[in-house]
C-alpha positions as CSV (number, residue, x, y, z in Angstrom):
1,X,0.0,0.0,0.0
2,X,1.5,3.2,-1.3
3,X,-0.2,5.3,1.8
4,X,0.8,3.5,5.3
5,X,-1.4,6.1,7.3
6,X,-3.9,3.7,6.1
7,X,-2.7,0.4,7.0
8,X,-4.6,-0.6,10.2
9,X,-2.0,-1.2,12.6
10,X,-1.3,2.2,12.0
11,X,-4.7,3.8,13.3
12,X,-4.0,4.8,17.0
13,X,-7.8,4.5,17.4
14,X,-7.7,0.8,16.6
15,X,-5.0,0.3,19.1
16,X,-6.7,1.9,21.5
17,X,-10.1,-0.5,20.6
18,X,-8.6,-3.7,20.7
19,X,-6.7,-3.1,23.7
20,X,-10.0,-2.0,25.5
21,X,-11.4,-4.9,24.4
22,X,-8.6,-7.2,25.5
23,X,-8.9,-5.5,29.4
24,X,-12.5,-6.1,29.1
25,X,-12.1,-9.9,28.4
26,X,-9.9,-9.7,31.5
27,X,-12.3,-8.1,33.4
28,X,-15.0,-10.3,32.6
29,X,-12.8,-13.4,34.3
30,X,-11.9,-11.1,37.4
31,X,-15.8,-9.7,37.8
32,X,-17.7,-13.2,37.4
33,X,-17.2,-13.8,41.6
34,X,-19.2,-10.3,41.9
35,X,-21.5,-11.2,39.2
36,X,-21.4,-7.9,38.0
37,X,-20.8,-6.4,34.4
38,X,-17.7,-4.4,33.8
39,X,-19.7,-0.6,33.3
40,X,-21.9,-2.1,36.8
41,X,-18.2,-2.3,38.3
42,X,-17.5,1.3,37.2
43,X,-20.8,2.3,39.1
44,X,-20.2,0.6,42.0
45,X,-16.3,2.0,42.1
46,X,-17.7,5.6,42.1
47,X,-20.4,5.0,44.4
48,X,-18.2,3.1,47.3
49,X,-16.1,6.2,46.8
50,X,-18.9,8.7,47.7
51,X,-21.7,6.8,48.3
52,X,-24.4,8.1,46.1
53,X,-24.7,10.8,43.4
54,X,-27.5,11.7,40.4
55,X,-27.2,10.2,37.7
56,X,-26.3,13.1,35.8
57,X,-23.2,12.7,37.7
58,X,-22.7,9.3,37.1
59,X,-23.1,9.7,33.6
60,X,-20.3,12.6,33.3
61,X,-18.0,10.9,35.3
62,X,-18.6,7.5,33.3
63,X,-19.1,9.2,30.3
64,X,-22.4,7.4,28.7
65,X,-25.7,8.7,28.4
66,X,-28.7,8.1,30.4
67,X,-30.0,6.2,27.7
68,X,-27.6,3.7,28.7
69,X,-27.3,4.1,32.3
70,X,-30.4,3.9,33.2
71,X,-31.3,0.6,32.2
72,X,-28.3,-0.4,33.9
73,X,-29.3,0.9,36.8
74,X,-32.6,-1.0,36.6
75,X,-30.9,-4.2,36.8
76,X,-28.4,-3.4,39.5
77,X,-31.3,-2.2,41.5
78,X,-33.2,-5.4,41.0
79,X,-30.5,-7.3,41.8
80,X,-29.8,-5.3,45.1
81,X,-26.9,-3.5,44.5
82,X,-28.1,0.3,44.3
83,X,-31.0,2.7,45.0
84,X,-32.6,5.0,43.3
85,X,-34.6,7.9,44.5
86,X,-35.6,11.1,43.4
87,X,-34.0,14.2,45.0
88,X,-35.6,15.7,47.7
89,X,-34.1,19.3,46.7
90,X,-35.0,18.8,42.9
91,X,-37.9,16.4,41.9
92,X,-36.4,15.9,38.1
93,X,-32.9,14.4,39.6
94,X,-32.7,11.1,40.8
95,X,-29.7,10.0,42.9
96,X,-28.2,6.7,43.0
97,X,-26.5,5.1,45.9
98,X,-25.1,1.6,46.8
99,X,-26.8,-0.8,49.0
100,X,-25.2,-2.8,51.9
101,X,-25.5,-5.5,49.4
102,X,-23.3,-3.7,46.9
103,X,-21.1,-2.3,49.8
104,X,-20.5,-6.1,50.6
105,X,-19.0,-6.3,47.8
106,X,-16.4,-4.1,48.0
107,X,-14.5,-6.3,50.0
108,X,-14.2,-8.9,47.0
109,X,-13.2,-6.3,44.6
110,X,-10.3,-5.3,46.7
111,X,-8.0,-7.2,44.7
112,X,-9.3,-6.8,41.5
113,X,-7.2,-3.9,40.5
114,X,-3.9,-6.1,41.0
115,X,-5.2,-8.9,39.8
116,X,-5.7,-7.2,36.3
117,X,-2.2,-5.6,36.8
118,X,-0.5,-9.6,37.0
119,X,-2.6,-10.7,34.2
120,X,-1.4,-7.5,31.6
121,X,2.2,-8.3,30.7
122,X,3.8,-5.4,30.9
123,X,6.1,-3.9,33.5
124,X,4.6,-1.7,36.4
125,X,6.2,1.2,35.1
126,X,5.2,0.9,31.5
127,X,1.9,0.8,32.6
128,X,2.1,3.7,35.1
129,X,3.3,5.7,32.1
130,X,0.7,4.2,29.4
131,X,-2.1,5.0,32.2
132,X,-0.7,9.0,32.6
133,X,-0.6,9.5,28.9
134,X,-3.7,7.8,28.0
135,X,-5.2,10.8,31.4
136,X,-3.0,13.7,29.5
137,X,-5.4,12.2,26.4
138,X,-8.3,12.1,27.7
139,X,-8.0,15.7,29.3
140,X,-6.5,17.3,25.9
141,X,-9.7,15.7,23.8
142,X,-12.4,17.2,26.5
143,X,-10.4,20.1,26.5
144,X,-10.4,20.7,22.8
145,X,-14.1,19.6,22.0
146,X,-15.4,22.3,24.0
């Protein structure tokens, strides 16, 4: 191929897809004792750090729409591990918090986190920098759509 910007393997975007998808397969393994879903994970991480917010919040920090959080939401409430409830201060926000039965969990996803670490083979400090560059990214790409 004459143009290599076009070859595949040379899309950053791609790389950046198939790797995702890789530490999502990983995940999957690591998240089947909680019998949660990888985004239901990502909800439960924010909420055992503070507890409860709207879902407005939980959707900018997650970044996905309420169109998708919401029916997630459903079935972690039906299977016990957060509440939803409309604001008492504003009637058209509702605000999500984790049970005591998603709190129990906690304590098994302690060692998640290091767990995935052993399982990527890479060296702790490769990583370390892969995971500040891929922040520095993410921060330059919010910054610039704007």
């Amino acid at each position: 191929m004459k143009n290599e910007t076009l070859k595949l393997e040379n899309q950053i975007c791609f790389k950046i897809y198939t790797a995702e998808r890789e530490i999502t397969k990983l995940y999957r393994e690591l998240l089947k004792e909680l019998n949660v879903t990888y985004p239901q994970y990502l909800v439960l991480l924010l909420l055992w750090e503070k507890h409860s917010l709207s879902i407005k919040e939980l959707g900018q920090r997650l970044f996905l729409d309420s169109g998708t959080l919401t029916p997630m939401l459903k079935r972690m409430e039906i299977n016990g591990l957060v509440e939803r409830k409309r604001s008492e201060q504003d009637e058209r926000s509702v605000i999500v918090s984790v049970t005591k039965k998603g709190n129990a969990l906690k304590e098994k996803a302690e060692c998640i986190p290091s767990q995935l670490v052993d399982n990527i083979p890479m060296k702790k400090e490769e990583l370390s920098l892969l995971s500040e560059t891929l922040s520095n990214m993410l921060e330059q790409l919010q910054y610039h759509s704007k």
